[in-house]
C-alpha positions as CSV (number, residue, x, y, z in Angstrom):
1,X,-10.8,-8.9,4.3
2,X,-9.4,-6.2,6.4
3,X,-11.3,-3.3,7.9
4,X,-9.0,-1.0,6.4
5,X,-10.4,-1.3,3.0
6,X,-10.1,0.3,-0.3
7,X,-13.5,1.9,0.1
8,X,-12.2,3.5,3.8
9,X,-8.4,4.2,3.5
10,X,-8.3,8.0,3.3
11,X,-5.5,9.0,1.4
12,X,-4.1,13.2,1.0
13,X,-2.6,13.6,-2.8
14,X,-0.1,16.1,-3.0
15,X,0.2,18.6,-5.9
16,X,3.0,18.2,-8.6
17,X,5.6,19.7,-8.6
18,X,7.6,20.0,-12.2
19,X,11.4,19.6,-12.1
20,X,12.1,19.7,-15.8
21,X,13.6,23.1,-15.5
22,X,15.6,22.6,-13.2
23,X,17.3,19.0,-14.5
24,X,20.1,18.8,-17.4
25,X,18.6,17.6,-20.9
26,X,17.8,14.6,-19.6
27,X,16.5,11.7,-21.5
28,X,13.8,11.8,-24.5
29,X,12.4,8.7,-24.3
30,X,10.5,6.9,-21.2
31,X,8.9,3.5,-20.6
32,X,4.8,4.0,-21.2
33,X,2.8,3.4,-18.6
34,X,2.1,0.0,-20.0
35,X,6.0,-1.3,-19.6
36,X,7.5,-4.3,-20.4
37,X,6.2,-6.4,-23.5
38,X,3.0,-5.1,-23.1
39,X,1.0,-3.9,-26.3
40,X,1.2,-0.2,-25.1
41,X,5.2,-0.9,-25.3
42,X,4.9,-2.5,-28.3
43,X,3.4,0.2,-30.5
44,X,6.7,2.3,-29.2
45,X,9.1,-0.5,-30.3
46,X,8.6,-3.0,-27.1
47,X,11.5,-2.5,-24.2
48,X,14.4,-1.5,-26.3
49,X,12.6,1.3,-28.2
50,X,11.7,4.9,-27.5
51,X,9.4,3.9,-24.4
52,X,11.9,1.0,-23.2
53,X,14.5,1.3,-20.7
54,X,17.5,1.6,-23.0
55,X,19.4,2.1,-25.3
56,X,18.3,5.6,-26.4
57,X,19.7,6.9,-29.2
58,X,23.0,8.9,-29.0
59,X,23.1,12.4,-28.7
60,X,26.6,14.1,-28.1
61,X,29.3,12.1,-26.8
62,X,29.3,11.2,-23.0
63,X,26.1,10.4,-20.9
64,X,23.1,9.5,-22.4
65,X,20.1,9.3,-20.3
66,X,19.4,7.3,-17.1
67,X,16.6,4.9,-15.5
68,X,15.8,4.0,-12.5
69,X,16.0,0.3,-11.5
70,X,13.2,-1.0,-9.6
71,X,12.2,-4.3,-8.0
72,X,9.0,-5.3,-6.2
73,X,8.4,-6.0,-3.1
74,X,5.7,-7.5,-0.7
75,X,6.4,-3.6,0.6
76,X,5.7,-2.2,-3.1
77,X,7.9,-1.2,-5.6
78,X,11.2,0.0,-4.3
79,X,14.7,1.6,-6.5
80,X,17.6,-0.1,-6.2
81,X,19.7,1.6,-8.5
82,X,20.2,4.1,-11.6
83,X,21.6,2.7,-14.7
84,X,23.6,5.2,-16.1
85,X,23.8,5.1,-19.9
86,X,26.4,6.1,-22.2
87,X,27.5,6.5,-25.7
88,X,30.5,4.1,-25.2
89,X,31.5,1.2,-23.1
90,X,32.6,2.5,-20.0
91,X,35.8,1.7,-18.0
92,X,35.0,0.3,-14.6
93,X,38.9,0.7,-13.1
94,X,37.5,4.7,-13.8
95,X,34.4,4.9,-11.4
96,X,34.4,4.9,-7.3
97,X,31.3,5.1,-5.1
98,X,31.5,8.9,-4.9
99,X,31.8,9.3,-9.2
100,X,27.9,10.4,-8.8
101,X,25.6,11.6,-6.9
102,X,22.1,9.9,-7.0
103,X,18.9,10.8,-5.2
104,X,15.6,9.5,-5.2
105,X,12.1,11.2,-5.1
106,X,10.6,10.2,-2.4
107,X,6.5,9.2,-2.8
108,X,3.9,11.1,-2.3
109,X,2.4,12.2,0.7
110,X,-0.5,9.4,1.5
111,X,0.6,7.2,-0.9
112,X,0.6,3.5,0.5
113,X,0.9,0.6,-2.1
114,X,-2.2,-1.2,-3.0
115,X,-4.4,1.0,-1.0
116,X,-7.6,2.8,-2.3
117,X,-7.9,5.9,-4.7
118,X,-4.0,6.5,-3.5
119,X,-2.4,9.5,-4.9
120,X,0.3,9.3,-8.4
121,X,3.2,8.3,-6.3
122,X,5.1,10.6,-8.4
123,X,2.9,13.5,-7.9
124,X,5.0,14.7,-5.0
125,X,6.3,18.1,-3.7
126,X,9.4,16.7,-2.1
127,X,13.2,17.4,-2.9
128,X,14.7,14.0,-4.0
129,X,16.5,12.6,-1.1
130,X,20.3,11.4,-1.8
131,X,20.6,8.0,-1.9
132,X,24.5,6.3,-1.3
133,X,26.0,4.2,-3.6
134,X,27.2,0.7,-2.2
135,X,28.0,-1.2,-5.6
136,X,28.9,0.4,-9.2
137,X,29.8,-1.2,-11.7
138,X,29.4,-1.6,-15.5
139,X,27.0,-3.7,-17.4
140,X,25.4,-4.4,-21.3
141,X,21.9,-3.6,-20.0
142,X,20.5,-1.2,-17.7
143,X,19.8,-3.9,-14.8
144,X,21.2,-4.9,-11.2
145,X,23.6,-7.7,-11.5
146,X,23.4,-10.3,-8.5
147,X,27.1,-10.9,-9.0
148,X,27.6,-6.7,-8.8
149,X,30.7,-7.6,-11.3
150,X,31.6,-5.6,-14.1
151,X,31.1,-6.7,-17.3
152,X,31.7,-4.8,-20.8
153,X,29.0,-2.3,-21.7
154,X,27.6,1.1,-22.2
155,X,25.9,1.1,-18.6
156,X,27.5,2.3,-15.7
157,X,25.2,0.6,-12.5
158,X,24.9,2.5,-9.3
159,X,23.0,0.0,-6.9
160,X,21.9,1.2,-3.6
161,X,21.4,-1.2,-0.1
162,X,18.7,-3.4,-0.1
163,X,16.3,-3.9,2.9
164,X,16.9,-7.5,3.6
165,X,13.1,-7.3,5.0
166,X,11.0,-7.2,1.9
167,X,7.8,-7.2,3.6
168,X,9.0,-3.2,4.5
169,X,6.5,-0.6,2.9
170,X,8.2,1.7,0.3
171,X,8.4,5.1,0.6
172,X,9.8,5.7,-2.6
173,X,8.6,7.1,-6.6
174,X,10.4,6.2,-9.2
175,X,11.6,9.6,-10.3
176,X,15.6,9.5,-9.7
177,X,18.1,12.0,-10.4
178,X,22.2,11.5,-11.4
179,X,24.8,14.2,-11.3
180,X,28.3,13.1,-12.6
181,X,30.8,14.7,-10.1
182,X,34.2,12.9,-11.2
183,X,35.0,11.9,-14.8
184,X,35.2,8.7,-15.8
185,X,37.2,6.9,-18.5
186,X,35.8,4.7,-21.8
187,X,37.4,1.6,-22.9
188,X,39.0,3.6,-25.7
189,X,40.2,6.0,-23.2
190,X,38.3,8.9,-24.3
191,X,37.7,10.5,-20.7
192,X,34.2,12.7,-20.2
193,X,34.6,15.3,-17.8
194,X,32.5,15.8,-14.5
195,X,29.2,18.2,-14.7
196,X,27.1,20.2,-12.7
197,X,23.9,18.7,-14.6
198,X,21.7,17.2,-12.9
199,X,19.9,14.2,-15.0
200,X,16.7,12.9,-14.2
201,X,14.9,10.0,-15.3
202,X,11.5,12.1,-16.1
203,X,10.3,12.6,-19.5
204,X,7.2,13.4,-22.0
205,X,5.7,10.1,-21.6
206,X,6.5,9.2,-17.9
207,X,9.5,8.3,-16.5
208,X,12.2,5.5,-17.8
209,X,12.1,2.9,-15.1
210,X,13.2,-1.1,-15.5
211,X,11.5,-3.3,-13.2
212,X,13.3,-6.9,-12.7
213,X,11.2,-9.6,-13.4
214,X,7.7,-7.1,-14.5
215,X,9.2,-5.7,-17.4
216,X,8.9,-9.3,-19.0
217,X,5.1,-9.6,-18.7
218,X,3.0,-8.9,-21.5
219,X,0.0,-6.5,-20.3
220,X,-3.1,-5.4,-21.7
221,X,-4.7,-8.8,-23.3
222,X,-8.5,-9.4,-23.2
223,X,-10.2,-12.7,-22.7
224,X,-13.9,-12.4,-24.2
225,X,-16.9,-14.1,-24.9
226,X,-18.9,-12.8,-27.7
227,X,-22.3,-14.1,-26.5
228,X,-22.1,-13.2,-23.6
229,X,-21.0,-9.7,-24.1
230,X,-18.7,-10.8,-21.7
231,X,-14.8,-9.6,-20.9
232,X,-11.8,-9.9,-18.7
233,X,-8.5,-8.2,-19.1
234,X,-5.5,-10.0,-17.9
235,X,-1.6,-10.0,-18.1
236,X,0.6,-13.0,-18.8
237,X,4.3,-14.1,-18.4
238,X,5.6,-16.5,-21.3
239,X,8.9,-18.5,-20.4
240,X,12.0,-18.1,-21.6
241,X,11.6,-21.6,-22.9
242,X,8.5,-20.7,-24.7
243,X,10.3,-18.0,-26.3
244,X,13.1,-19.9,-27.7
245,X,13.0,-21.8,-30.7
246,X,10.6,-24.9,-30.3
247,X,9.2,-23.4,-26.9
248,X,5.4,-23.9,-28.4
249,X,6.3,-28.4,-28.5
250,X,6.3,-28.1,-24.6
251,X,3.7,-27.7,-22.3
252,X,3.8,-25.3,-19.0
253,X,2.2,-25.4,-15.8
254,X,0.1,-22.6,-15.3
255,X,-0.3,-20.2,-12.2
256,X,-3.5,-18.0,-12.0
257,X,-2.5,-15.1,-9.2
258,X,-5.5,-13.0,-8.3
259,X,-4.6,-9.6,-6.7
260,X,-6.9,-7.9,-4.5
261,X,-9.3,-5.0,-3.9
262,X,-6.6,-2.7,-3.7
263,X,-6.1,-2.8,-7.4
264,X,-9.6,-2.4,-8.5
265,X,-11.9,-0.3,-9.3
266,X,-9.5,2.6,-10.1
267,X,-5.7,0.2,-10.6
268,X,-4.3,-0.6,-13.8
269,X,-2.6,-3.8,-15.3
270,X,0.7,-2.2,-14.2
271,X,-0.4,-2.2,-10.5
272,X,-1.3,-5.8,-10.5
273,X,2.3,-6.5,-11.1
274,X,3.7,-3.9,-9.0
275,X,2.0,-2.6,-5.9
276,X,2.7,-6.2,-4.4
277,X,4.8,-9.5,-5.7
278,X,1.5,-11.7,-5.5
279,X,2.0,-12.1,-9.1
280,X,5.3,-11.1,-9.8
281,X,7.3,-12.7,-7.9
282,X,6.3,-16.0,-9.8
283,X,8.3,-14.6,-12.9
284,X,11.4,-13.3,-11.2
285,X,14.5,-14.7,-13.2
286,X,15.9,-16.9,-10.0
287,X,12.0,-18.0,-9.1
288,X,11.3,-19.3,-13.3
289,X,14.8,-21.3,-12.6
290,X,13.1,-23.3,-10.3
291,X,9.5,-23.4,-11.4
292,X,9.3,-22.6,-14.9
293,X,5.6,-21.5,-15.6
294,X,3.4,-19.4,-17.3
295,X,1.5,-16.7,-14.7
296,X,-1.5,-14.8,-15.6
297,X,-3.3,-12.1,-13.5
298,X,-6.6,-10.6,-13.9
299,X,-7.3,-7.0,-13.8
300,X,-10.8,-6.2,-12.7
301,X,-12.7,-3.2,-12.8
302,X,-14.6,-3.8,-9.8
303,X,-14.0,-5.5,-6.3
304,X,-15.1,-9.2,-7.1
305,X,-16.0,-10.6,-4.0
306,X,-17.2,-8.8,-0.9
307,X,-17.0,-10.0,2.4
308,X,-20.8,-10.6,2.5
309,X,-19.8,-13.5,-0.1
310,X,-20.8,-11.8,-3.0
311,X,-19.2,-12.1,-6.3
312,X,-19.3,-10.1,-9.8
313,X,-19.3,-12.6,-13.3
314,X,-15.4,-11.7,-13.4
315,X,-15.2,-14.5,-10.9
316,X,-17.1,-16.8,-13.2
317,X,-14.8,-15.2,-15.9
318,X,-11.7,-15.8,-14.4
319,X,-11.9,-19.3,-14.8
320,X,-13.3,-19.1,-18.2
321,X,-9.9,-17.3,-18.9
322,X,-8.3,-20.3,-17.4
323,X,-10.2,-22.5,-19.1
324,X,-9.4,-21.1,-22.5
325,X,-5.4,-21.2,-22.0
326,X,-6.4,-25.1,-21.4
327,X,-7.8,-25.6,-24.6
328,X,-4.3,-24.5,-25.8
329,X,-5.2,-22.4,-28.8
330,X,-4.0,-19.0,-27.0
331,X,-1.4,-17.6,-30.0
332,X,-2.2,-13.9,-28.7
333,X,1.9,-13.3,-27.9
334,X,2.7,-9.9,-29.1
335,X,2.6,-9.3,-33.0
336,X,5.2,-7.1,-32.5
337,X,8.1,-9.4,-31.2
338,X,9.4,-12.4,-33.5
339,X,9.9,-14.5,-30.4
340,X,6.3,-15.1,-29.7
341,X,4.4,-13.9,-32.8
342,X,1.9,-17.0,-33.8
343,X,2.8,-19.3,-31.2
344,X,0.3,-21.7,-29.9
345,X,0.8,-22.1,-26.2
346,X,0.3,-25.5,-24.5
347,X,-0.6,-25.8,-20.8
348,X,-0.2,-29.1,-18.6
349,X,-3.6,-30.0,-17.5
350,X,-2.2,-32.0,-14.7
351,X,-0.6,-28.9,-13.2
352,X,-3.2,-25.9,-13.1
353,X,-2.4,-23.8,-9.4
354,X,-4.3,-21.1,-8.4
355,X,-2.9,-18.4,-5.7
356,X,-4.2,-15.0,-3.9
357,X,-3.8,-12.5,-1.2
358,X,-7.5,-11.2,0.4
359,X,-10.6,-10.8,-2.4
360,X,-7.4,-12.8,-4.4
361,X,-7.5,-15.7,-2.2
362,X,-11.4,-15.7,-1.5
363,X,-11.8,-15.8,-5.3
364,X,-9.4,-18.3,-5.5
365,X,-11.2,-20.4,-2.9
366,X,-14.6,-20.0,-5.0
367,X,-13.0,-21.1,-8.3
368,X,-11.5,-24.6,-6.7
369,X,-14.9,-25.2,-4.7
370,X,-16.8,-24.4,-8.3
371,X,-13.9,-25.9,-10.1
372,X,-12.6,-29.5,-8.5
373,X,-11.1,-31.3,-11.1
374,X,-9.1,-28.2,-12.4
375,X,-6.7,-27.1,-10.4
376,X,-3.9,-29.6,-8.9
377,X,-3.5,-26.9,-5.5
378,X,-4.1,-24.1,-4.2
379,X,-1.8,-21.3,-2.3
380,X,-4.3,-19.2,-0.2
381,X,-3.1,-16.4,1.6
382,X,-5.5,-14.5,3.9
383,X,-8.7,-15.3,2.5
384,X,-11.7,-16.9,3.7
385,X,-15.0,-18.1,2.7
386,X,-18.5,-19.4,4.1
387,X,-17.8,-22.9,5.3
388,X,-20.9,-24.7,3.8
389,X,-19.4,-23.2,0.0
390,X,-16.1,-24.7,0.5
391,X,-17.5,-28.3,1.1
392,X,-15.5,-30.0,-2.4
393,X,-12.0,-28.5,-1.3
394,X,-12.4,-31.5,1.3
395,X,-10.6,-34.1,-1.4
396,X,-8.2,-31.2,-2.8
397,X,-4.9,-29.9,-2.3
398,X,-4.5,-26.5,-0.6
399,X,-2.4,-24.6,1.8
400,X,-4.0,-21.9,4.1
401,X,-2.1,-19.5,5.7
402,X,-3.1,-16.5,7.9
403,X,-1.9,-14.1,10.6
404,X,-3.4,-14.5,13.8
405,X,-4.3,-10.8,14.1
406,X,-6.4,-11.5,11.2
407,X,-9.9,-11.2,12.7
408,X,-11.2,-12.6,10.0
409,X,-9.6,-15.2,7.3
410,X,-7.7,-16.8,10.4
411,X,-11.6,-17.8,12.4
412,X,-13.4,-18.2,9.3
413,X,-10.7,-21.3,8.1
414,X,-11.3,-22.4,11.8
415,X,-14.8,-22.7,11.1
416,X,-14.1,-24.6,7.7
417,X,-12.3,-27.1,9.5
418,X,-15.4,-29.5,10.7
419,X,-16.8,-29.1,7.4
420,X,-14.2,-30.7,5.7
421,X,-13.3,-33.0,8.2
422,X,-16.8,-34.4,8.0
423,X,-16.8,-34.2,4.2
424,X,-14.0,-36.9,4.9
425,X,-10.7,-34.4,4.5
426,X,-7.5,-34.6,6.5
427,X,-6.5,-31.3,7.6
428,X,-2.7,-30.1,9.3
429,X,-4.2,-27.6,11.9
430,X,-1.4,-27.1,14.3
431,X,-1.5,-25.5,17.6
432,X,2.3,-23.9,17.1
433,X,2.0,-20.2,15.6
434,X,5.0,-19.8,13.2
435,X,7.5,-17.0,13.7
436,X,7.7,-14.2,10.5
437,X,11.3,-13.4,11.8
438,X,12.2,-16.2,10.2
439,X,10.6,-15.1,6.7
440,X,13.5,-12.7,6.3
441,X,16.0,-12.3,5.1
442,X,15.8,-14.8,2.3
443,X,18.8,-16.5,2.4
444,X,18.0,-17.9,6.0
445,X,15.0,-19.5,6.0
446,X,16.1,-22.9,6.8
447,X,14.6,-22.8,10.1
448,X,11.1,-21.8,8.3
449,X,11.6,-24.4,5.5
450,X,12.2,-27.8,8.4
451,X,9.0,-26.4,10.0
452,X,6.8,-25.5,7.1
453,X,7.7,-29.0,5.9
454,X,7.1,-31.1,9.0
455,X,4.1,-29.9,8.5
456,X,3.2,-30.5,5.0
457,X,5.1,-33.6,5.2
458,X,1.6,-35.2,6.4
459,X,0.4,-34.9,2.8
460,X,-2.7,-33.4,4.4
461,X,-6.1,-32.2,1.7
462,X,-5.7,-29.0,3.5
463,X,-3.3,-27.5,5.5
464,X,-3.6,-24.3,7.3
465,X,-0.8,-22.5,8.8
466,X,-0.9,-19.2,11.1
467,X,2.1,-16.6,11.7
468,X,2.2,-15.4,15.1
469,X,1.7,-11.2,15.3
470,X,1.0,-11.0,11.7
471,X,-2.1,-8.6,10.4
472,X,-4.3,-8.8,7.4
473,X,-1.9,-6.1,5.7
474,X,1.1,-7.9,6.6
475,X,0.2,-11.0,5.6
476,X,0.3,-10.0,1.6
477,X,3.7,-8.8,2.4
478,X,5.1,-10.8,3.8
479,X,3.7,-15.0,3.0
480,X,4.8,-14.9,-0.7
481,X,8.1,-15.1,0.2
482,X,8.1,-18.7,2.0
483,X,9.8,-20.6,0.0
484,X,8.5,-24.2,0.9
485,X,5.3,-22.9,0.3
486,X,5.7,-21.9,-3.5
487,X,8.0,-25.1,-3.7
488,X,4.9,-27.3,-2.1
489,X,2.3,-25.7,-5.0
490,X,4.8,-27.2,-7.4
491,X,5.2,-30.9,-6.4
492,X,1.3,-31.1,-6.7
493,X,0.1,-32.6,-9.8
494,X,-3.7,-33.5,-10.3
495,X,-4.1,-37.2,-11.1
């Protein structure tokens, strides 16, 4: 753990500000706090109803509402865009970078993703800060296309630059504001006019946001245990697969991503999946292409393991969760939506992984030393635990990874090392320390990829890797995104 801790971090909230008055009319209807395919969405009509992110229902002809377009980050979650919605498919030969003006509210003051008793990041004082358009186009949804190519729909998509550095921390909300300043054109020709109001994407209920990649989780389940008075709640991606017709005959790897401290005692299901991409960035669109998988992430109420090596039941109770998708009777998919209503999902036994960041990777640690024959491999990032516990991860699969400004998970592993040697192991220890200018940006990481897999190419029980410069903090936000480690979880399959 880091010495900046959820119990320390002092964080100033800043007093809201209301902006209602001042905005056009705005939209009606927001994503609840719950998002996606969650069951709070789905009392509201899931993501397509009055909390979703579109469509709304039409008002007066011209522009409907707006939402902000967010992604998630190792940094937290960031806006790339505003989807712009109208009553009518749009012409994209009428719209130029300067047809709108869009600005984003920055976050407020002391707010710091995944950090202790942090302040609403929307309870913020500041003016919204313009933000340039680099890309618009027009789309049938109100989401970023990777292609940035127009395509026939009611959605006019003004994208903003991306920080190519994911690992960056966001300083943004996700309250956005739109001002049409030129007109623009339907595909029937009708042409709306430009206007002085000034939308925003704040309503009753919150504010209307899409999340690429969240928005498909379902939130808010409960595992339970009647005699023991016992529960965990927990959110889970289902394929696309599993959706489609016939998706309950096959059966799905299964990755169990534990967050940290940051998002207990006072975090919510929502921040699991959004104040770091520990366990969203397994369900990201071009990441399920690859490794199709179901992910599920626990939500605690309290911080689960301390760094005296102390642990709550939810630990106990995590794997208990686990160990009830194996017994593949879980038909809990939202009532609400036909694509998943009475399914029974099936999960490979062979292919159970486990993965976490900090109290996420010590607990992760626990359940494979506790656990042996369950899971096939483990992804551990930044976590540690007392050497003389993790004695039967000597004949399993698992990749360590640490910073070596991490005073503490990078010399604890060192200590493990003996242990499992002597238990019989063979562990990859090298001496190199890896370079995290090579984690970004994405699309370059060949260099990372021939190193991370010389190294892994020893087939190894354990190998532990360390990043030259890199802190505790920066570890969570930057490690996820090495590719030929989330590929390496994937080849393992338990005999």
């Amino acid at each position: 753990m880091t010495d900046i801790s959820r119990r320390n971090f002092v964080t100033v909230g800043a007093a809201f500000a209301g902006v209602a008055s001042a905005m056009g009319s705005g939209v009606q209807a927001v994503r609840a706090a719950g998002g996606g395919n969650g069951f709070m969405a789905a009392s509201a009509g899931g993501p397509d109803g009055p909390d979703g992110p579109g469509p709304n229902r039409h008002k007066a002809p011209g522009l409907q509402g707006i939402c902000a377009l967010c992604e998630v980050t190792g940094g937290g979650e960031k806006v790339y865009g505003i989807a712009a919605e109208y009553d009518a498919a749009i012409d994209p030969a009428s719209l130029t970078h300067d047809t709108y003006t869009t600005s984003v509210f920055p976050a407020a003051q002391g707010f710091f993703a995944g950090m202790p008793h942090e302040p609403d990041k929307n309870d913020t004082t500041a003016a919204p800060k313009p933000r340039p358009v680099v890309a618009i186009y027009t789309s049938d949804g109100p989401a970023i296309r990777p292609d940035r190519q127009s395509v026939t729909g009611r959605y006019v998509i003004t994208e903003f630059r991306h920080d190519p550095d994911l690992s960056v921390p966001t300083i943004d909300s996700d309250r956005v504001t739109l001002t049409q300043d030129k007109s623009v054109r339907t595909t029937g020709g009708v042409v709306y006019a430009a206007s002085k109001t000034v939308w925003s994407n704040a309503g009753r209920r919150g504010n209307r946001v899409a999340i690429r990649g969240v928005d498909a989780w379902e939130q808010h389940h409960w595992w339970w245990d009647d005699t023991r008075s016992a529960w965990l709640e927990y959110s889970i991606y289902l394929p696309k697969s599993f959706l489609a017709e016939g998706g309950e005959n096959r059966a799905y790897p299964l990755v169990l991503a534990v967050t940290h401290s940051g998002t207990s005692p006072d975090g919510t299901c929502a921040q699991t999946l959004t104040e770091q991409c520990i366990a969203s960035i397994w369900s990201l669109p071009e990441e399920q292409e690859r490794h199709e998988c179901v992910v599920i992430t626990p939500r605690y109420e309290r911080t689960t393991m301390n760094d005296y090596w102390e642990h709550t039941s939810d630990v106990e109770n995590t794997y208990r969760l686990v160990e009830s998708l194996l017994g593949n009777t879980w038909n809990y998919g939202n009532p609400n939506l036909d694509d998943r209503r009475d399914k029974i999902l099936k999960i490979d036994p062979k292919r159970v992984y486990c993965t976490g960041w900090s109290m996420g990777a010590m607990t992760s640690l626990w359940l494979m030393a506790k656990h042996p024959q369950t899971f096939a491999a483990g992804l551990i990032i930044a976590g540690q635990q007392r050497p003389g516990d993790l004695v039967p991860l000597a004949g399993q699969k698992v990749l360590i990874i640490t910073g070596s400004e991490d005073d503490k998970a990078t010399p604890w592993n060192e200590k493990c090392i003996p242990v499992w040697e002597q238990a019989g192991s063979r562990v990859v220890r090298p001496a190199e320390r890896l370079d995290p200018a090579l984690i970004f940006p994405l699309d370059r990481q060949q260099k990372l990829t021939d190193q991370v897999n010389s190294y892994l190419a020893h087939d190894a029980n354990i190998t532990f890797l360390t990043f030259e410069g890199v802190d505790h903090m920066g570890s969570a936000r930057k490690f996820f995104y090495i590719k030929a480690a989330r590929d390496w979880l994937f080849r393992q399959v338990k005999a």
